[in-house]
C-alpha positions as CSV (number, residue, x, y, z in Angstrom):
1,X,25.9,-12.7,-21.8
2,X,22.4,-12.3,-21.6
3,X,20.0,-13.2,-25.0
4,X,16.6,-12.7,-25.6
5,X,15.1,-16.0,-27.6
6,X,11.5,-16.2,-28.5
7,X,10.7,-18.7,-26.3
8,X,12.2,-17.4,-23.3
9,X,15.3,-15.9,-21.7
10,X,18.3,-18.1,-22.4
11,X,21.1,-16.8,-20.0
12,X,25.2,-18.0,-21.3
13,X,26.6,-19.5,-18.5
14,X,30.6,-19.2,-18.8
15,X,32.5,-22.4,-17.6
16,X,34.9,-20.8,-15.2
17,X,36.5,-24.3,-15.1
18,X,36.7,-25.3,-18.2
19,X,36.9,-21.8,-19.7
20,X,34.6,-23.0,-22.3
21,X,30.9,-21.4,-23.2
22,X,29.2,-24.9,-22.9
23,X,26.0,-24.4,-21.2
24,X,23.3,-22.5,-21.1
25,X,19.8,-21.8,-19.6
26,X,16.5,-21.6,-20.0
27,X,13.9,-19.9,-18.3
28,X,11.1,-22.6,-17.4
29,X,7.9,-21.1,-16.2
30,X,6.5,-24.4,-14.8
31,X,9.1,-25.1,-12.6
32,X,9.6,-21.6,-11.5
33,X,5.7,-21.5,-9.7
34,X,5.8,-21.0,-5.5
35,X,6.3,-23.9,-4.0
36,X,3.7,-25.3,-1.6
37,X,3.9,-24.1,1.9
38,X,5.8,-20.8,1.1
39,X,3.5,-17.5,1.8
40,X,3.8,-14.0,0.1
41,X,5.5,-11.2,2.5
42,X,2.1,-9.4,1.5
43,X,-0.4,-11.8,3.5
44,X,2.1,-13.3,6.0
45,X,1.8,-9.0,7.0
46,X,-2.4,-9.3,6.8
47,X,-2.3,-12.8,8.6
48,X,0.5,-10.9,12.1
49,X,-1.9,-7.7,12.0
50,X,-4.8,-9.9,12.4
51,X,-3.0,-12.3,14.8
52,X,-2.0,-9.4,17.3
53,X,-4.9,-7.3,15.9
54,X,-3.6,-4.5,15.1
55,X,-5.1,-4.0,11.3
56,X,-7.3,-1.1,13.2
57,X,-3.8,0.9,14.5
58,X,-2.3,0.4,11.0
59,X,-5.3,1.3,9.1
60,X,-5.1,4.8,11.5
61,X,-1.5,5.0,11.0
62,X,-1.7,4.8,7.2
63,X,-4.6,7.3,6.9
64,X,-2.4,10.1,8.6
65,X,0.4,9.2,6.7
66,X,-1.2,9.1,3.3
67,X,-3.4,12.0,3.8
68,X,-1.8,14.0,1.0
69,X,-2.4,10.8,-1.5
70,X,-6.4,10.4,0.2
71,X,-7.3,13.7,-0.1
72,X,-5.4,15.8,-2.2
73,X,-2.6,18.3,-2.4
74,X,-4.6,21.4,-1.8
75,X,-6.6,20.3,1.1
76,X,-3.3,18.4,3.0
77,X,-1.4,21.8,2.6
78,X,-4.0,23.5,4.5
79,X,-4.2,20.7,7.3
80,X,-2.0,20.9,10.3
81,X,-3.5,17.9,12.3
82,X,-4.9,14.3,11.4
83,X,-5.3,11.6,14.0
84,X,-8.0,8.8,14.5
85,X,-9.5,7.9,17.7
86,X,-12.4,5.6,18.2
87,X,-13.6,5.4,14.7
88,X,-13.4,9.7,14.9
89,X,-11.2,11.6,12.2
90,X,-10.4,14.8,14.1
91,X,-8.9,17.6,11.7
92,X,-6.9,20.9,12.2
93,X,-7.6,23.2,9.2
94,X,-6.0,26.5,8.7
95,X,-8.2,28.2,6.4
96,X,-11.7,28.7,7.7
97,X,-13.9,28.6,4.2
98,X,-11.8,25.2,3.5
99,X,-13.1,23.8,6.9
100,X,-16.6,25.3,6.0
101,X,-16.5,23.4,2.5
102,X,-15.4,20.5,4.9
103,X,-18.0,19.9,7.2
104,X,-20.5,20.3,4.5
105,X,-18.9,17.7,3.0
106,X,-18.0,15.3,6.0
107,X,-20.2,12.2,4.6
108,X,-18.2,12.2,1.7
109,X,-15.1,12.1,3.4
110,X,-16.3,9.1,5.2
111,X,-17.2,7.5,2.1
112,X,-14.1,8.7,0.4
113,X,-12.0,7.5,3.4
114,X,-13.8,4.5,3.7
115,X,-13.4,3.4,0.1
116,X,-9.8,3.9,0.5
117,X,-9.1,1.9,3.1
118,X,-11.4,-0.7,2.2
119,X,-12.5,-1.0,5.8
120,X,-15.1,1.1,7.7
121,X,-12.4,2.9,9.2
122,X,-14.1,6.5,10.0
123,X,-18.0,6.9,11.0
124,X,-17.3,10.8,12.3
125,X,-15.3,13.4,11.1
126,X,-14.8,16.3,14.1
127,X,-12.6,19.8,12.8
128,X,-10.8,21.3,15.9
């Protein structure tokens, strides 16, 4: 049985031995804290991509996978192609006053991409 307390959670705990409802416990926030030595998944990732030093692949990786989320819906749809390669953004756009609007706006891509990423990932934007 589970029982909300305003201190804290207090969980029942049945006694399958006994078969009595004896104990109980109580959530202890002091004693819950990390222990020393013990790293989150989140920068033991950071701390391998920088070992092998491959934050640079996996910053180019996420920005073609997450293109939709970077950029928006209406300018994904109308990309075929996105790839990185030596600090370049090449694009494939289908509809030519899209990729006009575009390249009039490539410094705000970078920025925009940039921001994003929080790396200076892209210094040129190319449209094939």
């Amino acid at each position: 049985m589970v029982s909300a307390l305003s201190t804290g959670f207090a969980i029942f705990v049945y006694c399958i031995s006994s078969g009595t409802m004896a104990q109980y416990y109580k959530f202890d926030k002091e004693r819950s804290s990390r222990k020393p030595g013990v790293t989150p998944l989140k920068e033991a990732i950071e701390q391998m991509l920088s070992a092998y030093k491959l934050n640079t692949s996996f910053n180019e990786t996420y920005l073609t996978a997450h293109w939709d989320k970077i950029m928006g819906h209406t300018i994904a749809s109308r990309t075929t192609k996105v790839y990185v390669k030596d600090r370049t953004l090449f694009l494939q756009i289908e509809s030519a006053p899209l990729r006009d609007e575009l390249v009039r706006a490539k410094h705000k891509i970078i920025e925009l991409i940039n921001r994003e990423m929080k790396t200076n990932l892209v210094d040129e934007v190319v449209f094939i």
